[in-house]
N, C-alpha and C positions, 0 to 999 in steps of 0.2 A: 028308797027314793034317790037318783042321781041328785050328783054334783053339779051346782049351777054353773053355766059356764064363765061369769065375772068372780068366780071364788078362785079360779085355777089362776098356777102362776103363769104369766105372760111368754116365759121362756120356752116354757114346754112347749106351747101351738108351735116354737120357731123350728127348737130342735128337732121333737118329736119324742126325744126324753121321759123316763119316768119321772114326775114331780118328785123331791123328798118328802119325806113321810112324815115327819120331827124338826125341830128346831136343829139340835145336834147335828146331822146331816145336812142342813144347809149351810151352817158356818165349817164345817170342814174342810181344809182346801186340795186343791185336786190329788191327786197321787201322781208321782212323779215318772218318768219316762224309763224304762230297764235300760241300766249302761251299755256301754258297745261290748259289741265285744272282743275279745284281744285279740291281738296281730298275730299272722301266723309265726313261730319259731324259721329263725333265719337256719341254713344250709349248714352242714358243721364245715368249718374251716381245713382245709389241708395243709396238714403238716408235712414242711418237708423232712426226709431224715437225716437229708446234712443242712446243719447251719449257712447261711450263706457268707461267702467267701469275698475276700475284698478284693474289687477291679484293679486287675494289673495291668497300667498301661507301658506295653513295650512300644521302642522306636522301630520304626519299620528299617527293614533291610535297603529299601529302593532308595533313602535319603542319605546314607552312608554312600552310597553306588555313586550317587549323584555329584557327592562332596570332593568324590576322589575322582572323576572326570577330569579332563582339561578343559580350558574355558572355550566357548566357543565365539567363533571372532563375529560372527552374524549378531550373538545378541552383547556384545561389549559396545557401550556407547561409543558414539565417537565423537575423538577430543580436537576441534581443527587447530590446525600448527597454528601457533603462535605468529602475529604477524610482522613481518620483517618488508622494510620498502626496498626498492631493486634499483640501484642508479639507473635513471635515464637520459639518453641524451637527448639535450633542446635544439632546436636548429633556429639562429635570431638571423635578422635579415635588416633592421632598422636601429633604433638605441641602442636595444639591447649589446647590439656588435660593441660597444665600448665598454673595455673593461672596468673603467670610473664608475660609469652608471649603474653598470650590471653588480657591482661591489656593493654601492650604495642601497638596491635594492634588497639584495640577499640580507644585508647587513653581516657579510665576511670581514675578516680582519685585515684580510690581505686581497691585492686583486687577484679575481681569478681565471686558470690558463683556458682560452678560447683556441678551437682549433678550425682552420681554414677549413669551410666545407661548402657545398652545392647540392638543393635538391631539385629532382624532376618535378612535371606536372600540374606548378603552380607558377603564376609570374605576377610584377609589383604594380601596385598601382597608386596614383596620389588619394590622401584623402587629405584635407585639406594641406598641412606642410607636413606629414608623414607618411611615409609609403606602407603599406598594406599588402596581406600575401590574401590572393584570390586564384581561384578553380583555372586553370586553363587546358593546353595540350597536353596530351601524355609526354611529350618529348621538350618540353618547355623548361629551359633551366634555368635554378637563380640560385645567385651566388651568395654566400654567406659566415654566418660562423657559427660553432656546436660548444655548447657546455655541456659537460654532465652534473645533472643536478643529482644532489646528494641524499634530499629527505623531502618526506613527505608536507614540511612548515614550507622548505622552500618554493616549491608547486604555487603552497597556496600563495606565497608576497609574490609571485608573477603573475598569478591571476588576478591580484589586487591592481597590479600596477598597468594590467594591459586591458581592467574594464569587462565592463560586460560588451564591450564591441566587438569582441575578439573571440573567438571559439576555439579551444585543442583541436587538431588534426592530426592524422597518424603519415608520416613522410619516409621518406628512403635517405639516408643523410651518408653520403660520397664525402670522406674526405679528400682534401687536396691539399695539405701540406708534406706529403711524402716526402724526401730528399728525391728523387727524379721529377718531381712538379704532374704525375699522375693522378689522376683520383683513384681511390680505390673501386676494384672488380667487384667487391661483393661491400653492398652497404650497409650499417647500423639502421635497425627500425627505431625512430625516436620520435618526437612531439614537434608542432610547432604552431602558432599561432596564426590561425584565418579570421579576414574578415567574415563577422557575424551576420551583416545587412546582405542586400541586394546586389550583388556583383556586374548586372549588369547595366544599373540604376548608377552605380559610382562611376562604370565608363562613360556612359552618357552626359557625365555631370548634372543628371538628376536626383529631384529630393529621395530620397531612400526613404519608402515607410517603412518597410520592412526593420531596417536597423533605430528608427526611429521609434516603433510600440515593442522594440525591444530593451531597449533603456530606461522609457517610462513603466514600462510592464502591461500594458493593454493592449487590446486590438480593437483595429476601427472598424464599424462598418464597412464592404467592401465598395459599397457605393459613394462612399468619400475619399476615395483613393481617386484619383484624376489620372488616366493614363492606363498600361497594360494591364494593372491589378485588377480595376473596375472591368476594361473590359474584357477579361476572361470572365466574371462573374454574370454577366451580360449576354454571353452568347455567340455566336459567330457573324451571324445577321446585325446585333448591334456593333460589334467589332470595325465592321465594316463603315458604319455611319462613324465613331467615333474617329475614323481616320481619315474619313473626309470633310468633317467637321472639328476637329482640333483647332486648325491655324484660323480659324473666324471666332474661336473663345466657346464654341458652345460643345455640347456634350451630349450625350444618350441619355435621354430621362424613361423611363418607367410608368410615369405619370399620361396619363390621355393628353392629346394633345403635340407626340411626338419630343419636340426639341425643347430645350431650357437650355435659355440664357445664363451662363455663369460668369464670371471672373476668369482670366487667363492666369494660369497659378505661374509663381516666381521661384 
């Protein structure tokens, strides 16, 4: 007679397995899995037949080569000479001409020897009780006197003393105190001090902007400059209006509307 089918163990239907047969057999636990197996044996090693020998490092011949060269002047830094100031001669035309003043300024111990001289090119003009060298003819000459200044401190207490109104300018300086009352043929290049503003704003006896946002340090608008400043900035068309309207107080405006009424400047 078969085996009922609620006798059989449950596991079997799943696996497909033979049931165990006995007790024995079902508490046995599984058998276990056969090891790996071993790796293959590695390559045999080569032997060399000489021991190996210790690295000799020699110095190359081309750095020896190199050492014993002379230097070359292309890659030798360069060192700039050391700096030494070059007497130059000033050419004064105002105060400075006295040797009181000019002492006092330097701060010398003694006064120092001025010599009679004249340059081209420039001629005097007042500014208020002081005369001033400004730009004129190539043939234009004024008369004067030449120190030679000694160092580079003294440069600077001239330039202290003569403001920022005053600019260096490079001159031809003629002496004229020879013993025969000639000047010399061939003249010293030396320094001398220009007015800084408007040269032709100072003949005029007008206000100088120019020299004037040069002392404060700014610059104006060019449209509040009253006179040739503005109208250069204006055009030529306006130029024209500005100089047939000056002497009635009005001016070139920008603005719609053509003319503005201003103030007549003093």
């Amino acid at each position: 007679m078969s085996e009922s089918s609620h006798d059989r163990d449950p596991s079997s239907s799943v696996s497909g397995a033979e049931p165990p047969t006995n007790a024995a057999e079902r508490t046995r636990p599984p058998t276990a899995p056969p090891p790996a197996p071993p790796p293959p044996p590695l390559p045999p090693r080569l032997v060399s037949a000489r021991p190996p020998q210790p690295v000799e490092h020699r110095r190359s011949p081309d750095l020896d080569k190199l050492a014993s060269m002379p230097e070359n002047p292309l890659f030798r830094r360069l060192q700039p000479p050391p700096y030494a100031y070059k007497p130059t001669w000033y050419f004064f035309y105002s105060t400075l001409t006295s040797p009181a003043i000019l002492r006092g300024v330097l701060g010398l111990e003694s006064e120092p020897v001025l010599r009679s001289a004249k340059t081209y090119g420039y001629e005097l003009a007042n500014w208020g009780q002081y005369k001033t060298l400004i730009d004129s003819e190539p043939g234009t000459e004024v008369t004067g006197r030449a120190y030679m200044v000694q160092s580079a401190e003294q440069e600077r207490k001239l330039a202290y003393y003569e403001t920022n109104a005053y600019r260096l300018a490079p001159c031809a300086i003629y002496f004229s105190d020879s013993p025969d009352g000639k000047a010399d043929e061939v003249p010293a290049i030396g320094k001398t001090f220009r007015y800084a503003g408007d040269a032709q704003a100072l003949k005029q006896g007008r206000f100088d902007w120019a020299l004037w946002e040069t002392q404060m340090g700014i610059q104006l608008p060019p449209k509040w400059r009253r006179g040739e400043e503005g109208a250069e900035e204006k055009g030529k068309a306006e130029q024209a209006v500005e100089g047939e309207t000056r002497g009635v107080g009005r001016s070139a405006s920008t603005e719609p509307g053509g003319l503005k009424e201003i103030p007549p400047s003093h």
